[in-house]
N, C-alpha and C positions, 0 to 999 in steps of 0.2 A: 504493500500500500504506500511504502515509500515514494513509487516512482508517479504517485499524483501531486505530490509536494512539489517534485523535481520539475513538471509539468507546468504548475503553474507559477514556479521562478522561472520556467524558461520563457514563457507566456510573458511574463510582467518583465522581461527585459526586452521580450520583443516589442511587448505598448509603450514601453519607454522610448527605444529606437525609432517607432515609428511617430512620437510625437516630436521628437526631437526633430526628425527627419523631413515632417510634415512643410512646416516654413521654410526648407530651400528649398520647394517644388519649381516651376518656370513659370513667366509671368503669369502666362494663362489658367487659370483655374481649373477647367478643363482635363489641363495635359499635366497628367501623374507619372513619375518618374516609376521606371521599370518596378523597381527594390519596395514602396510600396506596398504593389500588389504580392509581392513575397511576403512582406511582415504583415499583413493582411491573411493571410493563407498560412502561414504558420502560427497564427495567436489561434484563428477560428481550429487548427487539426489540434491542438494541445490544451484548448477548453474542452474539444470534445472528449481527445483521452484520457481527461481526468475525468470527464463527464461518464464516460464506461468504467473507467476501474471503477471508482465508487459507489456506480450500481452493484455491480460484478463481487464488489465486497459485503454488500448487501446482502444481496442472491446468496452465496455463498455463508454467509455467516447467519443465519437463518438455523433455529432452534431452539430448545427450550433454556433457561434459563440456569448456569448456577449448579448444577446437578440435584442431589435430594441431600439432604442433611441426616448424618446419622446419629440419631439422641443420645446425649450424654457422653459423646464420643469426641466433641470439639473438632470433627472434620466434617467433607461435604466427601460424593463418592459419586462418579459420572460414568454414564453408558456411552459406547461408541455411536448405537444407534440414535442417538438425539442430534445427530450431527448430519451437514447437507453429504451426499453421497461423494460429491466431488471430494472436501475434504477426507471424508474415510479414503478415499482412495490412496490421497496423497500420502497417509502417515500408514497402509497397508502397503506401499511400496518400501520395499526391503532395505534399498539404498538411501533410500530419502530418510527413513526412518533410523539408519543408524547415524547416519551426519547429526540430526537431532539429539539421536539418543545419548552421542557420546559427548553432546553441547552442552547436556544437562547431567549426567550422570556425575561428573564431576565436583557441581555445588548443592545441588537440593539437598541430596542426603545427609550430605556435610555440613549445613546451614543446620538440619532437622537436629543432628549431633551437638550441638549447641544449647539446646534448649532447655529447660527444666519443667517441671512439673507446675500446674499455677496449685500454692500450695492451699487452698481451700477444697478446691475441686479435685487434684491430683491430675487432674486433666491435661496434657500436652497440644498445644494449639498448632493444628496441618493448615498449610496453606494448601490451595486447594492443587496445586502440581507433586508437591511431598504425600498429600492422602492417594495420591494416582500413584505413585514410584515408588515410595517407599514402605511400602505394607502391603497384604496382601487385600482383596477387599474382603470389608467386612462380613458378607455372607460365606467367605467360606470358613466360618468359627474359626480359624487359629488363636492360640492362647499365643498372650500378649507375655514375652520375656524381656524385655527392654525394647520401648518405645520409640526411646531417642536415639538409640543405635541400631534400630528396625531391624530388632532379632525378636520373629514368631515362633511358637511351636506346631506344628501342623497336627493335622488330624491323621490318627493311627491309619485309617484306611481311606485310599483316597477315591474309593468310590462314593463315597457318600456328599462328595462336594456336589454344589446345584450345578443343573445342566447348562442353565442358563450363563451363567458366566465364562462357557466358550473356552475353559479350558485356563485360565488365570489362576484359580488356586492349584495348579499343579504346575506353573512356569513361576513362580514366586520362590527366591530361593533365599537363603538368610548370607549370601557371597556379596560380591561385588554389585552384580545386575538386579538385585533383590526383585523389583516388580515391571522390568523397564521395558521388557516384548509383553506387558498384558495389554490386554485389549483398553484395561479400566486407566493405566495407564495412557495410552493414545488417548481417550477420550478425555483425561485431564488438561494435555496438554493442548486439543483442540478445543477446550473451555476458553482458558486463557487466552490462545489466539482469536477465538471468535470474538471474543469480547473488545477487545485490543482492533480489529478490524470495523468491526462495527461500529465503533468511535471514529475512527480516523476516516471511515466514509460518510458518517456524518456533518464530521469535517469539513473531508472534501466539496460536499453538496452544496454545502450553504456558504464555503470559500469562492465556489464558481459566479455569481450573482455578483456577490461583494468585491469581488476579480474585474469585473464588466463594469462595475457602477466607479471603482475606482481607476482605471484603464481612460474610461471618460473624461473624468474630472482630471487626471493628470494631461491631457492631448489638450485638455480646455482650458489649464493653469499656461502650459509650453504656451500655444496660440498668442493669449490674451497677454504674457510677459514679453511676446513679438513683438507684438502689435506697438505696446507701449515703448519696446526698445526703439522700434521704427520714430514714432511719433518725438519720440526725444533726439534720438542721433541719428534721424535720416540720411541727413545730408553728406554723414561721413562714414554711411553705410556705400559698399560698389552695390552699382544696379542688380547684378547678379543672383544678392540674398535679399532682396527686396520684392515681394509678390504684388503683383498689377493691383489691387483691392484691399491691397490689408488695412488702406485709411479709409475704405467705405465705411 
């Protein structure tokens, strides 16, 4: 979603250029210098490709909220299925997934290891990518051996885990990877980016508007600071940067 940022800095250097640009046109009103119609043509293709990402991020970040909160437990716990198909795609790609995996395996856990107990409640507080990576999920009962160092005890037999979790309480391991190929895993982490997207294309949306109305006003500040330069130092202006009408 970066690249709608980029988009409209490149945009607002081109409405700059072209105001800039605008008063050494030729005397004629008429006759528009070639370049122009280029910054003309490239402000309108880079409003519109922010005007797509930010739908697209939209689209794309589409689902339910936040995951379910597990009681008395001080985390949240997310399904993959709550997420638009495109994304599952992208973090079920093997490759894409481990770039990821090894982005984060490094600090979350490690952050998680830091922490202490809140001493009323005894409670340790997941953020919601540490409740995905770093423990198993909650339905498949593992006993809690240390928290903060996210060492479970699993269940004697592992037939008994829910079908539904697709296979997560048995890819949970108390090593390095602890929960990082689960599904519940992926699904946290497409929390936080959904979230994260979904912002920045609202952003974007209501940046595009604000882009146009200020684009405006800057071509009509340039102009009108012309005009007055003309009207003051005309006469030791060359004809050349002088337009036929600017003292209409």
């Amino acid at each position: 979603m970066a690249s709608g940022y980029y988009a409209v800095l490149i945009s607002s250097c081109f409405a700059v250029a072209r105001g800039l640009c605008s008063p050494r046109g030729s005397s004629e009103q008429t006759d528009h210098p070639w370049y122009e119609y280029i910054i003309h043509f490239c402000i309108g293709v880079m409003v519109l490709l922010t005007w797509a990402i930010a739908i697209f991020g939209l689209v794309v970040s589409t689902g339910r909220n936040g995951g379910h909160l597990v009681v008395g437990k001080g985390y949240r716990e997310f399904k993959l299925g709550d997420y638009s198909p495109w994304m599952r795609k992208r973090v079920r790609n093997e490759d894409v997934w481990k770039e990821i995996k090894w982005c984060l395996i490094k600090k979350e856990c490690h952050k998680l290891s830091l922490k202490h107990p809140d001493p009323k409640t005894g409670i340790i507080q997941f953020n919601g990518i540490q409740s995905g990576f770093c423990k198993p999920p909650d339905s498949c009962g593992f006993a809690v051996i240390n928290a903060s160092a996210s060492s479970y005890q699993a269940r004697a037999s592992s037939s008994s885990f829910p079908s539904s979790l697709g296979g997560d309480c048995t890819l949970f391991s108390n090593g390095e990877f602890k929960c990082f190929d689960c599904d519940s895993c992926k699904a946290a982490f497409l929390d936080s980016l959904r979230r994260s997207w979904r912002t920045m294309s609202i952003i974007d949306l209501t940046m595009i508007p604000d882009f146009v109305i200020v684009q405006g006003l800057a071509i009509c500040f340039v102009m009108i600071m012309y005009k007055l330069v003309v009207k003051l130092f005309g006469s030791c202006l060359p004809d050349s940067l002088i337009m036929g009408n600017v003292l209409d």
